[in-house]
Structures are given as structure tokens and as C-alpha cells.
N, C-alpha and C positions, 0 to 999 in steps of 0.2 A: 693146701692152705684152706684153713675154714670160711665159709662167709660169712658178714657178718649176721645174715639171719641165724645162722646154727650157732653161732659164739652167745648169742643171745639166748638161744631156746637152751641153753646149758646153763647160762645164766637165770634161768626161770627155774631149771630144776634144781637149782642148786638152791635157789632161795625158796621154794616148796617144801623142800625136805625138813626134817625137823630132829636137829635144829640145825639153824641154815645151814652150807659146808661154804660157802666162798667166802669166808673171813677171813683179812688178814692179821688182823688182832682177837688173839683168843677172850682177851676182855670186855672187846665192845665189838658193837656189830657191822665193821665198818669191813669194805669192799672194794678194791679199784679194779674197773673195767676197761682196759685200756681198747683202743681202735685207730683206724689209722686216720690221720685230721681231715685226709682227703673223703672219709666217709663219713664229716660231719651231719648232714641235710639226711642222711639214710637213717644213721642214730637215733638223733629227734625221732622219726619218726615210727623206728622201733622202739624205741622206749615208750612213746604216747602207747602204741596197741599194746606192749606188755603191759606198762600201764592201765589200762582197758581190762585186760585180761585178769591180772591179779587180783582187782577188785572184784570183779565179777565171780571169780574162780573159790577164793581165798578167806573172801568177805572183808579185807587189808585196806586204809586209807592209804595210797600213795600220794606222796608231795612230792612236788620238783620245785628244789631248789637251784635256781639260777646263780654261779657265781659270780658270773658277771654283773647280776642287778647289787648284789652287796659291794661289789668293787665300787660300783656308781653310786651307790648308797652312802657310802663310806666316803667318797670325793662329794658329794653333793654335803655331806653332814659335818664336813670339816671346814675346810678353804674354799670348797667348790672349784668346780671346773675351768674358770675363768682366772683362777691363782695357778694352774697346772699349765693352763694353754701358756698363759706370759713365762712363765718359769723354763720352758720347754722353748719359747722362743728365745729367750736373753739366756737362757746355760744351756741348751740342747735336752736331746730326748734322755740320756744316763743322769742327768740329774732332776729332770721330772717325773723319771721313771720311781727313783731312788725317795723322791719325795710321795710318791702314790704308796708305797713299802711303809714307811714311816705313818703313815693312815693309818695301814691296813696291820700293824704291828705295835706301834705304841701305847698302852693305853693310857696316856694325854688326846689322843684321837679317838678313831674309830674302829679299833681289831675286829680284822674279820675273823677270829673265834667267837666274840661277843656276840657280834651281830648274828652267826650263823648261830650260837647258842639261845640269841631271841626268837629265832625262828623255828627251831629246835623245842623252845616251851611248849609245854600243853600236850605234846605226843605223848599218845600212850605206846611202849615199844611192842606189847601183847599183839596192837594194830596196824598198827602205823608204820611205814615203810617210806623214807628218804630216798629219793636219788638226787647228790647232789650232780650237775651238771652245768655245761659252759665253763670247762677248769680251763679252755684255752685262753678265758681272758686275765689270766695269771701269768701267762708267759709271754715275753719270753724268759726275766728276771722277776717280776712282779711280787711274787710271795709262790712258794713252792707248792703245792697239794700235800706232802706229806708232813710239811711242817703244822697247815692248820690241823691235820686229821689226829697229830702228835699233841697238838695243844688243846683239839677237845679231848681228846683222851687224860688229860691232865696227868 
């Protein structure tokens, strides 16, 4: 089994190459790198030096985007946090879960396609290089990763 240093240094060459090969949509330029959860704190950390790296290498803007800050984003821009804690205590966790969904999916709220498409503005793709990251705070029901990666793809 690889480590995840070498999953990563694949990951590098793959997005070096030109033009890139680890997409999984022939349309847009989109990528899942999967790892295993228990190697969270190592990830981060590799991704910061490829990050590093690729800039320096490539002359590429890299952004990280946290999904977890647009999840909170999303709960802070709607009802807030203090509508979800009571919710969660008088119906339990499946129906404050299901109400965090409704945020993050409606747009009478706050879709996190939207959001990540705010975040998204202004890249040029010539430069510019996304990792989105933090998809663990999507699960365990929350909103799927392939659903939003479906809904930017339009």
C-alpha cells in the first residue's frame, strides 16, 4: 500500500502534466483525492508543502478552500447556530442534521454551490489552482461531495 507521501507526489505529477490527467470530469477540472480520515493532520500538511511547491514550481495561485468554513458560513448566513443547537435539542441530531441540508441545498437559503461559486469568482483557471478541502464536515449525511461537484458542473 502507498503512503500517503507518494499518493500525493502522483498527485503532483499528475497535475504538472499538461494537461492535467487526474480528472474525473472530462469537462471541468475537477479531482477527488481520497485518504484515509485517520490521516487527516498528515494531509493538511501535505497539501500546505505541495502547495508551497506548486507555486514556487509552476508559478500557479493555489487556494484552499475549506468546506467546512462554508458549511458554517452557510449556518451563520441563515438561522445561525443557535436555531440548529435548540432544533437538535427538542427533535435530536437527524433532524438538525436534515435542517443544516436544507441550508446547504435550497436556494431560499444558502447553497453551498453558491457559496463555493463566490469563492470560485475571479480565478483565472490558466493560474489558479483549487483544493477544496475539510469534505469530512459534510458527513456523515450532511450534503454528499459529489453532489456539489455535480452542481458546479451544471
Amino acid at each position: 500500500m502507498s503512503s500517503l507521501k507518494d499518493l500525493v507526489r502522483n498527485l503532483e505529477t499528475d497535475l504538472r502534466s499538461r494537461p492535467p490527467r487526474h480528472y474525473i470530469y472530462n469537462d471541468l477540472p475537477f479531482a477527488v483525492f481520497c485518504y484515509p480520515p485517520q490521516q487527516e493532520w498528515e494531509m493538511r500538511h501535505e497539501m500546505q508543502l505541495l502547495k508551497t511547491r506548486l507555486e514556487k514550481d509552476k508559478n500557479w495561485q493555489v487556494t484552499l478552500i475549506s468546506l467546512a468554513e462554508l458549511v458554517w458560513q452557510s449556518i451563520d448566513e441563515t438561522e445561525g447556530m443557535d436555531a440548529i443547537t435548540a432544533l437538535e435539542r427538542s427533535s435530536g441530531f437527524p433532524t438538525a442534521q436534515s435542517q443544516v441540508y436544507e441550508y446547504l441545498s435550497d436556494p431560499d437559503w444558502r447553497p453551498l454551490p453558491d457559496l463555493l461559486a463566490e469563492r470560485l469568482s475571479g480565478l483565472d483557471s490558466k493560474k489558479d489552482l483549487v483544493f477544496l478541502w475539510r469534505a469530512g464536515a459534510l458527513a456523515p449525511e450532511m450534503y454528499r461531495v459529489s453532489t456539489l461537484l455535480d452542481k458546479m458542473k451544471g
